[in-house]
C-alpha positions in Angstrom: 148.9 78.9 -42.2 150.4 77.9 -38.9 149.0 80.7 -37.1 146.0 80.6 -38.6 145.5 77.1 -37.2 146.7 78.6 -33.2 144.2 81.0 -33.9 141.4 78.6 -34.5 142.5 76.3 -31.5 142.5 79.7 -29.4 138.9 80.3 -30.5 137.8 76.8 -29.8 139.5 77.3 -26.2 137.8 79.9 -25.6 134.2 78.2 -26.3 135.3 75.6 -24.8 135.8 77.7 -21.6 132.2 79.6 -22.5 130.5 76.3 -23.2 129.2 73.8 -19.7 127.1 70.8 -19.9 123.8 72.0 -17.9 124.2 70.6 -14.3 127.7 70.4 -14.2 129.7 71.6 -11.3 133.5 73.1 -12.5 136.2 70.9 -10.9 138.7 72.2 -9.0 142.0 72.2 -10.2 143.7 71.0 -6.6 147.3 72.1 -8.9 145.5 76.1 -7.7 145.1 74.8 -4.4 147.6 75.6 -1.4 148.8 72.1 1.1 147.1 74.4 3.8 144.1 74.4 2.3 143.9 71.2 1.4 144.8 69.7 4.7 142.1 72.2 5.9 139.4 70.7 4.0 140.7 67.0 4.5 140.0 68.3 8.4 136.6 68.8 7.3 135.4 65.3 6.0 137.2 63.8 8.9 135.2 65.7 11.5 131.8 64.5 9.9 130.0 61.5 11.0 126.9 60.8 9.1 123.5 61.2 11.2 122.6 58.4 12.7 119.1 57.5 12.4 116.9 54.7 11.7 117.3 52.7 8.4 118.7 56.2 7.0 122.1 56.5 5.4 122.9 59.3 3.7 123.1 59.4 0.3 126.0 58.6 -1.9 126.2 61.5 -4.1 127.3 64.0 -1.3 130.5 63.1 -2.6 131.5 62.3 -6.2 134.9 61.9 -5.9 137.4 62.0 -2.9 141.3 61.4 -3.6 143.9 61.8 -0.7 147.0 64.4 -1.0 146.2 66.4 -3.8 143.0 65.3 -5.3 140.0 66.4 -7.4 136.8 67.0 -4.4 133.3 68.0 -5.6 131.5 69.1 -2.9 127.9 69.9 -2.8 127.4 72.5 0.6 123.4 72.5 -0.2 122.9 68.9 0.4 124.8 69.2 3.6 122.9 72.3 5.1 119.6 70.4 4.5 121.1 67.0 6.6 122.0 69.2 9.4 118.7 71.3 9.6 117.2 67.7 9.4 119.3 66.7 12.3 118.8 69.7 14.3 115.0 69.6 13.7 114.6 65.9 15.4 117.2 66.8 18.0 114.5 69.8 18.7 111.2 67.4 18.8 113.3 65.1 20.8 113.9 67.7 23.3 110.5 68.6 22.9 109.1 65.4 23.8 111.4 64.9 26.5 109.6 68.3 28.6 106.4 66.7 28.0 107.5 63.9 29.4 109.0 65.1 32.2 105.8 67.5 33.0 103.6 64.4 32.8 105.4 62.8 34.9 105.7 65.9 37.4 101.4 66.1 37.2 101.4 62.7 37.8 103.5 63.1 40.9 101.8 66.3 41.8 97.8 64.5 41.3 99.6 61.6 43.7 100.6 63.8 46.2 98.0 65.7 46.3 95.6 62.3 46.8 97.9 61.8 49.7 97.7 65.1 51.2 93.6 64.8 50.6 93.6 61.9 53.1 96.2 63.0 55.7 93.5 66.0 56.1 90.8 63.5 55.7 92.5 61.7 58.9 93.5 65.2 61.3 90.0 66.3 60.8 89.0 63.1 61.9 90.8 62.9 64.9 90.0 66.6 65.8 86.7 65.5 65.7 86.8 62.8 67.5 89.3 64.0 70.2 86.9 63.7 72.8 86.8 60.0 72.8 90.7 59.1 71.2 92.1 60.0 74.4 89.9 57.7 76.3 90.6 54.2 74.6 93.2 52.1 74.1 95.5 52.5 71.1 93.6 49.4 68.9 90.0 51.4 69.7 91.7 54.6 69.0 92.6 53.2 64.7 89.1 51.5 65.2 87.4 54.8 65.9 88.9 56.4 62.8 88.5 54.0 60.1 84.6 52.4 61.3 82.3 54.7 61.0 79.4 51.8 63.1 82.5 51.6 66.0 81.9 55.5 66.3 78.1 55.2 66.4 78.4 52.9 69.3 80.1 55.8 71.4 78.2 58.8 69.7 74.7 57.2 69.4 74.4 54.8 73.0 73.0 57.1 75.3 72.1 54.6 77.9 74.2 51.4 78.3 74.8 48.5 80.7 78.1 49.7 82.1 80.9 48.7 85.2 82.0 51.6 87.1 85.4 52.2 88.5 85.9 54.9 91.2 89.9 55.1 92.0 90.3 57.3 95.0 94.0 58.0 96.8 93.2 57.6 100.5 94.3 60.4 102.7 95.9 62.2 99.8 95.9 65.7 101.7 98.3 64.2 104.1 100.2 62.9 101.8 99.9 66.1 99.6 101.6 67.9 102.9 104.4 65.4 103.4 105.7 66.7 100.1 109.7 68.4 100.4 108.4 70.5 97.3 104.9 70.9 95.4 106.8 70.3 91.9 107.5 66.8 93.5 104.3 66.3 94.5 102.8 67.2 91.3 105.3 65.2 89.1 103.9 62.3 92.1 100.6 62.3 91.2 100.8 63.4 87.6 102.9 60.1 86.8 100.6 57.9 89.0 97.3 58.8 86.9 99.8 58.3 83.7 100.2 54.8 85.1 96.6 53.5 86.1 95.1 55.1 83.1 96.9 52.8 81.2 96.5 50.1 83.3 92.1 50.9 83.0 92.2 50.9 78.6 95.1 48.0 78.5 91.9 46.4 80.5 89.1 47.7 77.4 87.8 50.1 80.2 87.1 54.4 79.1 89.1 56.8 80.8 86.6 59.2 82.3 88.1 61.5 84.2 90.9 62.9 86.7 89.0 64.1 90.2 91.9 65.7 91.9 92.7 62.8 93.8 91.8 59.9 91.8 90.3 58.3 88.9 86.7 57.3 87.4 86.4 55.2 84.6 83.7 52.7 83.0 83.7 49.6 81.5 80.4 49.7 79.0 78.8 46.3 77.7 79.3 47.5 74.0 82.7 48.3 74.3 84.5 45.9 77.5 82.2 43.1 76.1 80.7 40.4 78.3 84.3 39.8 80.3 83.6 43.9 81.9 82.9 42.6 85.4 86.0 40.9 85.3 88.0 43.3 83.6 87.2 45.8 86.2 88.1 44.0 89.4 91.3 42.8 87.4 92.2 46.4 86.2 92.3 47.2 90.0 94.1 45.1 91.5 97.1 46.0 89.0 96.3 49.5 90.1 96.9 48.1 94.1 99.9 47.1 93.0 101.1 49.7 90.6 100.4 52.2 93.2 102.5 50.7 96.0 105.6 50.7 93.5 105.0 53.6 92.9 105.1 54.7 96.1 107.7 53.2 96.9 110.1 54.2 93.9 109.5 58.0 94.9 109.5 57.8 98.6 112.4 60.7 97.9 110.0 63.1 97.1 108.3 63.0 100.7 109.8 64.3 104.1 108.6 61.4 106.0 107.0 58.0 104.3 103.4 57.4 105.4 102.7 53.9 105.6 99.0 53.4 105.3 98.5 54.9 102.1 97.4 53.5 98.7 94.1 53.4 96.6 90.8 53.0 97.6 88.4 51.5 94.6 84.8 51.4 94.5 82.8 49.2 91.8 79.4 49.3 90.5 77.1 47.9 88.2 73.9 49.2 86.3 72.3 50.9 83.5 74.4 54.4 83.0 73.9 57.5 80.7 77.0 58.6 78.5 76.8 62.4 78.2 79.4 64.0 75.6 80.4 67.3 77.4 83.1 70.0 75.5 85.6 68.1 77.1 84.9 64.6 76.9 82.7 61.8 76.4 81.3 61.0 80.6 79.2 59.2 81.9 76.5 59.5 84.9 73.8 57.5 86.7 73.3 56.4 90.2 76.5 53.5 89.8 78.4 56.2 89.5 77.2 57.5 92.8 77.9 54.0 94.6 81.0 53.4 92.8 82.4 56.5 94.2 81.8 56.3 97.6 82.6 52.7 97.6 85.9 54.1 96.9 86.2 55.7 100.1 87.2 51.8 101.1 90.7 51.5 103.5 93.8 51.7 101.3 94.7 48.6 99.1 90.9 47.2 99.3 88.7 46.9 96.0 84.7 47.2 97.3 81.5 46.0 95.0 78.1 47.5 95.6 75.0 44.9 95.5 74.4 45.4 91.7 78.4 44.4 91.1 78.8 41.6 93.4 75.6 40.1 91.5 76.4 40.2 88.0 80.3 39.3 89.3 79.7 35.9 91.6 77.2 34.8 88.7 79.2 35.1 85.9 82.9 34.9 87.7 82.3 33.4 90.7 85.2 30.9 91.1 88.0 33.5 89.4 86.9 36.1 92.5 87.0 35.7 96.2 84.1 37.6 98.0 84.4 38.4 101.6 81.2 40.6 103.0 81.9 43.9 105.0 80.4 46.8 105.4 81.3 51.0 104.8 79.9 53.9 106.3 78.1 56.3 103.9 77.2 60.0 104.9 73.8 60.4 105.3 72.9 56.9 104.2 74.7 54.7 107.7 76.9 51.6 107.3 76.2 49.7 104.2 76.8 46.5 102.9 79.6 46.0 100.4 81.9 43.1 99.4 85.6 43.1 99.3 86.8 41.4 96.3 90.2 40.0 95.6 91.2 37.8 92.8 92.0 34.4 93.2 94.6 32.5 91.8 92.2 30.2 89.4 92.4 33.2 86.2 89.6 32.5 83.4 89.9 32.4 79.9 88.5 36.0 78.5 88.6 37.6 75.0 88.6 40.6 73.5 85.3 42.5 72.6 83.3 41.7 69.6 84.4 44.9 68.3 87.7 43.9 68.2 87.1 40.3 65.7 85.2 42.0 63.4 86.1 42.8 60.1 86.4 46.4 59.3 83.3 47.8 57.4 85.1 50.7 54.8 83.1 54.0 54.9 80.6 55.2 52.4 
């Protein structure tokens, strides 16, 4: 009878081994289980960190039961794998959204530049255009010229204007030309002389004309020089007077022997003058350009006014200008009448053009 009753525990062993609860996972019987593996798999849990995200934990039953040393661990691997494709999956769109980002912000910077680029070609066209005229004003005109679009019209559209001529001529210049110890030092002479008194002419609102070869025309026009232009002109030559005979002076080592009557003779007129835009400039022409230059052919150091000049000058500036009558021969015309004007020490009060106080009109 006793083995009868082995046998029947035997057979209930063995449906006990043959029988599981449905959704049941076997236990693992850690006494099978090796120290190596077990230290192995203790390894495991310690090198996972939950994911961090927010207001998301992960869920409790990824572990039903963990006992240090030798204990009984369920683990559940397909609860895992679906946390880390989750993980991965963000980490992806986060990457993702990151490029985007980063290739907005590159068009963004790409549209800006490109705005910027638009206008820096916007401006050299400008100034390619307007190169005829850029050169021949003062720095202030010159920003004027590219951002007013009525300041350009004044220059482009005045063909006839109320204007102060300035003749600049270097008296006996061929002499001087030959006194030269080398043409290089000659040419460096003259070439930093112009430099000088065209400076001198647009610091003074007048237009740089031209270079003659041995001298200088410029004009002082009503819409531009403004109502001081008589002024201007007389006072814009007697800093050349004095400009040239530093000047002079300063490079007396580039002669063989020092002349001393040279220096500028500077004829001025006054009158209604045509401003003709030729390929290389803007000039201007008219019969006070015709006086103004051979009022230039005054001695050296002396400023001469034709009729027209003197007029407009004595009425306007008469007690800032001393006047003394003389006269200079003309070919073909005799001696003529012309006034020798010097600047006294009484200075008046002048301003700067309209052009210059008036608000900036932005272009269409």
């Amino acid at each position: 009878m006793g083995k009868k009753k082995r046998t029947n525990e035997g057979d209930e062993g063995e449906k006990a081994k043959g029988t599981k609860a449905p959704g049941t996972v076997d236990r693992i019987n850690t006494a099978q289980i090796s120290p190596e593996t077990i230290k192995t798999l203790q390894k495991i849990m310690k090198s996972y960190r939950p994911i961090k995200l927010p207001s998301y934990k992960l869920p409790s039953y990824l572990f039903s039961d963990v006992i240090k040393n030798r204990a009984s661990i369920t683990l559940r691997p397909e609860t895992i794998s679906g946390e880390h494709e989750l993980e991965n999956e963000i980490r992806s769109l986060r990457k993702q959204t990151s490029q985007l980002l980063n290739e907005i912000a590159d068009k963004k910077e790409v549209e800006k530049k490109s705005k910027e680029l638009e206008k820096t070609i916007e401006k050299l066209e400008k100034k390619q255009r307007l190169q005829y005229l850029l050169d021949k004003v003062n720095e202030t005109a010159r920003e004027k010229l590219l951002d007013s679009k009525e300041f350009r019209d004044m220059f482009e559209k005045a063909d006839t204007c109320n204007a102060v001529i300035m003749s600049v001529d270097i008296r006996r210049s061929t002499e001087l030309m030959l006194k030269a110890r080398e043409p290089q030092l000659y040419a460096h002479f003259i070439t930093s002389l112009c430099t000088g008194l065209t400076r001198i002419i647009l610091d003074n609102y007048g237009v740089f004309d031209k270079f003659t070869g041995d001298g200088i025309l410029a004009f002082f026009p009503d819409f531009y020089s403004g109502e001081d232009a008589p002024y201007l002109a007389i006072q814009a030559a007697e800093e050349c007077h004095n400009y040239f005979a530093s000047h002079y002076e300063a490079n007396r080592s580039c002669f063989s022997s020092v002349l001393t009557d040279i220096g500028l003779g500077i004829g001025i007129d006054f009158g209604l003058s045509h401003l003709v835009r030729l390929q290389d400039g803007l000039t201007v022409i008219g019969t006070p350009v015709v006086y103004a230059c051979r009022m230039s052919g005054a001695k050296a150091g002396q400023t001469l006014l034709n009729q027209p000049a003197y007029e407009i000058t004595s009425e306007i500036f008469g007690e800032y200008v001393n006047f003394q009558e003389t006269e200079i021969e003309i070919k073909n015309e005799g001696n003529t009448l012309a006034y020798l004007a010097t600047l006294s020490k009484k200075t008046p009060k002048t301003k700067p053009p309209n052009w210059f106080e008036e608000p900036e009109t932005p272009e269409s």
